[in-house]
N, C-alpha and C positions, 0 to 999 in steps of 0.2 A: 133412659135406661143405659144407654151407653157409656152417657156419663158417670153414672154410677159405679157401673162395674169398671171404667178406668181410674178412677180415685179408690175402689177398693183396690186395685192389681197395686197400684203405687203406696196405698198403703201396707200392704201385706208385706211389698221388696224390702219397705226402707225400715219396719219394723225389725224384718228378720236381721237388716245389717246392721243397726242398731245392738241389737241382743246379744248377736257375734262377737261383735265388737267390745261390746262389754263384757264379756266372758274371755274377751283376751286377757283379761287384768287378773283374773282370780281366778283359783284352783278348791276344787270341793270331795269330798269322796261319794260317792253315786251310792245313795241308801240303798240298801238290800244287796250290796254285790263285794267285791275286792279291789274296785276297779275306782282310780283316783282320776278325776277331771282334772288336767294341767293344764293353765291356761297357757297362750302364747308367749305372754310375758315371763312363763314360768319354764318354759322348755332349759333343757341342758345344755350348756356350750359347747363346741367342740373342741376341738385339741389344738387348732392352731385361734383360736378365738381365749377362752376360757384357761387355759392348761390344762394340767391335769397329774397324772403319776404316773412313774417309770421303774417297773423292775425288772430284775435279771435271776434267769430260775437257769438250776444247772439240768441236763436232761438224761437219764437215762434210759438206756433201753431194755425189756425187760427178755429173759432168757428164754421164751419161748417165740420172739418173735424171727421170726425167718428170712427178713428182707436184709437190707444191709442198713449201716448206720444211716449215713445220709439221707435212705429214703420217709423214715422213721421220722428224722429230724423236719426231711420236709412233708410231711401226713401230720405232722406236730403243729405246724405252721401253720398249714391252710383249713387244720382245723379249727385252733383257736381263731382265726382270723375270718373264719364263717361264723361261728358263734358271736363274736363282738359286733360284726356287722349286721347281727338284727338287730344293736340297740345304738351302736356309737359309730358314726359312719365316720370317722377318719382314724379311728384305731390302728397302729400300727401292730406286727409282728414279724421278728426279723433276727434271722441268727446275731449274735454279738459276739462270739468266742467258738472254740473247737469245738465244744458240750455244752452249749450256752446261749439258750432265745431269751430276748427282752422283747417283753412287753410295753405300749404306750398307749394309755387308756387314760382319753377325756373325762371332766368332771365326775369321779367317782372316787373306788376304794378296791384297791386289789388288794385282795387276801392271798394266803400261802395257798403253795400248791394246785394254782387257779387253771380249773377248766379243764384239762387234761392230765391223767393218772393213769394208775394201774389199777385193776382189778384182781380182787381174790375171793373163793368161795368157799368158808372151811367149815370143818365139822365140830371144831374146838375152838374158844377165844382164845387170842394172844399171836403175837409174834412165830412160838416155835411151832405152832400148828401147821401142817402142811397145806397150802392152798391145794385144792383137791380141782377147782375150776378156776382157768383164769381167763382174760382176756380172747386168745385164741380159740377156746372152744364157742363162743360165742359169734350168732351167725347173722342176727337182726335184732335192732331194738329201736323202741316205740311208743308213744302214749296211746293206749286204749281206757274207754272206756269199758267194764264190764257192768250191764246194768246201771246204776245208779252211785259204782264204787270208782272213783278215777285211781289209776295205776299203770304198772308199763309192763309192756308184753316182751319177753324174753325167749328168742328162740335159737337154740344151741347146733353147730356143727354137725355130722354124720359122727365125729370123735368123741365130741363135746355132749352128745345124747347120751353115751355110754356113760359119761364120767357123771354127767349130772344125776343117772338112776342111780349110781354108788352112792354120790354123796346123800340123798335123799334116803337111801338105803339104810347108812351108817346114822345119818341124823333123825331120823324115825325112830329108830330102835335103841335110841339113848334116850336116859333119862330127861334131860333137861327138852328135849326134841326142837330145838335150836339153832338154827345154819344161820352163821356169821359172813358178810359180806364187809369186808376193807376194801377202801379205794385210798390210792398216794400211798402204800404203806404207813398210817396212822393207823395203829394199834391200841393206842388208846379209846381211842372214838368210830367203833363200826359204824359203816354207811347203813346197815342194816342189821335187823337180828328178826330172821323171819322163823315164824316157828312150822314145823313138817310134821305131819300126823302119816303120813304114808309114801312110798317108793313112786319117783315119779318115771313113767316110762314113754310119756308124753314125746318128749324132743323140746319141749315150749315149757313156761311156766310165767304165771301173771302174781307182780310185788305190789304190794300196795300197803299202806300202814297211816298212821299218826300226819306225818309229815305230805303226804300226797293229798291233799283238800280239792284242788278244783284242775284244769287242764294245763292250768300255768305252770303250777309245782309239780303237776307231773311229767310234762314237757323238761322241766329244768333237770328233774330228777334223770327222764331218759338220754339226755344230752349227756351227762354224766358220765354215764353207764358208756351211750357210746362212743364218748373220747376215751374211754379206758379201752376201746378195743385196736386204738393206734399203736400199743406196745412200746410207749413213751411215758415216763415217769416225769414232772416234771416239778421240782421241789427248790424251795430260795430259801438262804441262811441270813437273808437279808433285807431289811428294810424298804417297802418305798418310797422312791424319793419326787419332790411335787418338782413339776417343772412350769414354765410361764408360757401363756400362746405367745407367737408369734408376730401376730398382728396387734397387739397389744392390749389393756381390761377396755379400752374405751372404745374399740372397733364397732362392737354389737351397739352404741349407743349411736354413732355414724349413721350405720347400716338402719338402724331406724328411722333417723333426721332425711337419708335419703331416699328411705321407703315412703316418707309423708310427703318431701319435697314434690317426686315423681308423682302422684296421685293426686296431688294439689295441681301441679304442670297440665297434666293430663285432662283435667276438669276442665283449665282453664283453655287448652289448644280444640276442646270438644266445642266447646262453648263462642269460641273463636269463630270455628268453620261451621257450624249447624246452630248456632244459636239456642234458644227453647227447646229443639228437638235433640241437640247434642248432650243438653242436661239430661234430659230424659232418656236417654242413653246410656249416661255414666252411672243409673243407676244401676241398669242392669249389670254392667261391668265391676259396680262396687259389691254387688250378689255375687257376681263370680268369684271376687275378692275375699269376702267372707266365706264364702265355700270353702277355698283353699287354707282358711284359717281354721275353720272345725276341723279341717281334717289331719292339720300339723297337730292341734292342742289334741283329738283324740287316739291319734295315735304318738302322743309323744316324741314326737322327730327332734331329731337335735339339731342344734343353730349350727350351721356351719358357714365360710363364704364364700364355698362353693355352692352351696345349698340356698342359699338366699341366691346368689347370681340366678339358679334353677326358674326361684319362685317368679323373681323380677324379671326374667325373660320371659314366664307364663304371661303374667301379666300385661305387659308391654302388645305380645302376639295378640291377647283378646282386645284389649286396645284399639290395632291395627285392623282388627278384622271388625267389631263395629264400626269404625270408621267406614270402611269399609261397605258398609249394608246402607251407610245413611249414603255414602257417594256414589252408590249405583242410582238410588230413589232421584239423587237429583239431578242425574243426569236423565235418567227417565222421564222426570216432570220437564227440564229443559229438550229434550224429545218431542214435547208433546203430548205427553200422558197428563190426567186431572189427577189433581196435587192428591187425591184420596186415593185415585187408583194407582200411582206410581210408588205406594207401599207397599200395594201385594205383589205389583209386577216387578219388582227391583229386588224383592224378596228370590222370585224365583231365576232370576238371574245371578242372586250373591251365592245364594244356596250352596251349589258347586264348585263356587272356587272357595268359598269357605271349607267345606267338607274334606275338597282336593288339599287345602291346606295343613287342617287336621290332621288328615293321614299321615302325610309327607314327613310332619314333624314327630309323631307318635314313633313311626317306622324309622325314622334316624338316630332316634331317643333312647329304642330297645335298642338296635345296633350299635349304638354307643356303651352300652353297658357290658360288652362283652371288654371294653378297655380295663388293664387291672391295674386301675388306679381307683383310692374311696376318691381322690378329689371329683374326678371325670363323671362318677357314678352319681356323687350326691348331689350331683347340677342335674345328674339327668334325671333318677328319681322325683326330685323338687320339682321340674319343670313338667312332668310325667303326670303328678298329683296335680296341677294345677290344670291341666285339659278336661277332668271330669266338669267342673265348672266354666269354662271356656267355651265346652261344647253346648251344651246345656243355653248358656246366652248368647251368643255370638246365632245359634243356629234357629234357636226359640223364642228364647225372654227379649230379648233385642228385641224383635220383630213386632212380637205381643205391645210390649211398651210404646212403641213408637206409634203402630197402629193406635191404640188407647189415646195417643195423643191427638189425634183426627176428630176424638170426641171435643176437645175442645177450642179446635182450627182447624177449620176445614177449606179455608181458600186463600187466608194470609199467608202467602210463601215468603216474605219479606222476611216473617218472626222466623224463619229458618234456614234464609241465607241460601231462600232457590231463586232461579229468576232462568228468564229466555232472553236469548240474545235478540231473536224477532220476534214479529206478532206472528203466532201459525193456530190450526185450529186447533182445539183441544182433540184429543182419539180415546175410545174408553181403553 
């Protein structure tokens, strides 16, 4: 019976890292959803890996905002530079002129007028309509769900209340019943054309249309909205230009040769110091491996080498810490303990300094992140993702496996590279 159920446990591990694995290769879209499976091999590059494009937008400020220039410029900043950072972690943003942020954004495409604008709310299309709401009267914004409809929730000033019952007022009581929403002053192309059947006295009102489908696009849509309440217009009369990483196109093919070297190393130094038991260990370690690969390919994380440094330091740590759990067992059965019992009792001695360890690095990991650099962050991040799997084998599957392997030696310590210096009694 035992034996059984340790030949399923090893089969079920090496299947899943198998499957993982092979889904590093290929990218699918997930029937019934919006959501694209990107494989590992498919992820994004980053900026000093990949390159990417560079442009330069002039900025203005728009006349109802009340700070001064500079502070404007830098709310311009850290906000585009929060927005990039959910998806490109080494994104730069950074003034370049008097009235002038450039943008540096990895493997993509910058568009005109990107991420930060103005807002306008009028009662008539076109340019000479007077924007009746702008940016300023606006107080919070948001994706909500209402019911079953995705959309974003708009709630207006003490000031901003007042204006928006006018405008709903004026836009009710016209024929067409129409309010026109511009953002970047593009006039040709409303951000919106929501239509109003009656005076809103609310303070709040919920947009939603054509364009708002599921939490993503309404997400994108309120990000929108609320970089336009920075009071920063930010518009380019000019081209992007591509620029080359720094590290050069063949880095990421390196970074792979030496992600296979290390794991191949690793097998081999297991295998060295524990023998048949050190195999059976690296399995668990190549589980926590693939953990860390699902979780790149389904949240689309981009390559970075900082970010890889992150993963490879995950890695190495779980490593070190099974190692770990087999050298407590063998110092245990060198003890004196019977080679079947010096698994659970070694267990419960690695236990805590594994756990102890976990912490230590978790809690350095987050206080790291407070550094404002993307390099700093997306080591730490990467290495941050890699603990949920670490913890998981290193504290369980480790243990589970190596146990399981008792089913099939139960008193040759030779095939594992234990032994005693003297003859002493065994102790349970």
């Amino acid at each position: 019976m035992k034996k059984k159920r340790a030949i399923r446990n090893y089969v079920l591990v090496s299947i899943f890292v198998v499957i993982v694995f092979l889904l590093s290769f290929i990218s699918f879209p997930v029937p019934g959803t919006n959501y694209n499976f990107v494989g590992l091999a498919n992820l994004h590059q980053g900026l000093e890996l990949g390159g990417g494009v560079k442009n330069t937008y002039n900025l203005e400020v728009a006349d109802w905002y009340k700070g001064t220039k500079e502070s404007a410029y830098r709310k311009a900043i850290d906000r585009v530079q929060e927005l990039l950072d959910k998806n490109y972690a080494d994104a730069k943003v950074y003034l370049s002129g008097e009235d002038q942020i450039t943008v540096e954004v990895p493997d993509t495409f910058i568009n005109n007028n990107y991420l930060v604008g103005l807002i306008e709310m009028k009662s008539e299309s076109g340019e000479s309509a007077p924007a009746l709401v702008t940016g300023e009267d606006i107080e919070k914004v948001e994706y909500t769900l209402n019911g079953t409809v995705h959309g974003v929730y708009v709630e207006f000033t003490k000031v901003g209340k007042e204006k928006f019952r006018e405008l709903t007022k004026t836009v009710s009581a016209s024929s067409e019943q129409t309010m026109y929403i511009y953002m970047n002053k593009d006039y040709e192309n409303p951000f919106s054309q929501t239509t109003v059947t009656e005076e809103n006295t609310m303070g709040f009102t919920f947009i939603s249309g054509s364009s708002i489908v599921d939490k993503k696009s309404g997400q994108e849509y309120a990000n929108k909205i609320e970089s336009a309440l920075i009071g920063v217009n930010m518009s380019s009369d000019v081209s992007a230009i591509e620029i080359t990483g720094v590290f050069g196109e063949h880095t990421r093919l390196v970074m792979t040769i030496a992600t296979i070297v290390l794991v191949v190393a690793s097998i081999a130094v297991a295998v060295v110091l524990f023998r048949e038991l050190g195999m059976v260990s690296m399995l668990s370690v190549l589980f926590a491996l693939a953990v860390s690969v699902l979780i790149s390919a389904i949240c689309d994380m981009q390559i970075t080498f900082a970010g890889w440094l992150g993963f490879v330091s995950g890695y190495i740590l779980n490593f070190v810490l099974h190692m770990h759990y087999l050298g407590v067992i063998k110092k245990e059965y060198a003890s004196g303990k019977k080679f079947t019992v010096s698994f659970t009792s070694g267990y419960k001695t690695a236990l805590f300094n594994i756990l102890d360890t976990l912490i230590i690095v978790a809690g350095t990991m987050l206080l790291v992140l407070i550094v404002p650099s993307s390099l700093v962050r997306a080591f730490s991040y990467n290495m941050l993702m890699t603990l949920a799997g670490t913890a998981f084998t290193s504290m369980y599957l480790n243990k589970v496996l190596a146990v399981n392997y008792t089913a099939f030696n139960a008193r040759k310590e030779k095939k594992v590279n234990f032994a005693r210096e003297v003859e002493i009694d065994e102790v349970k």
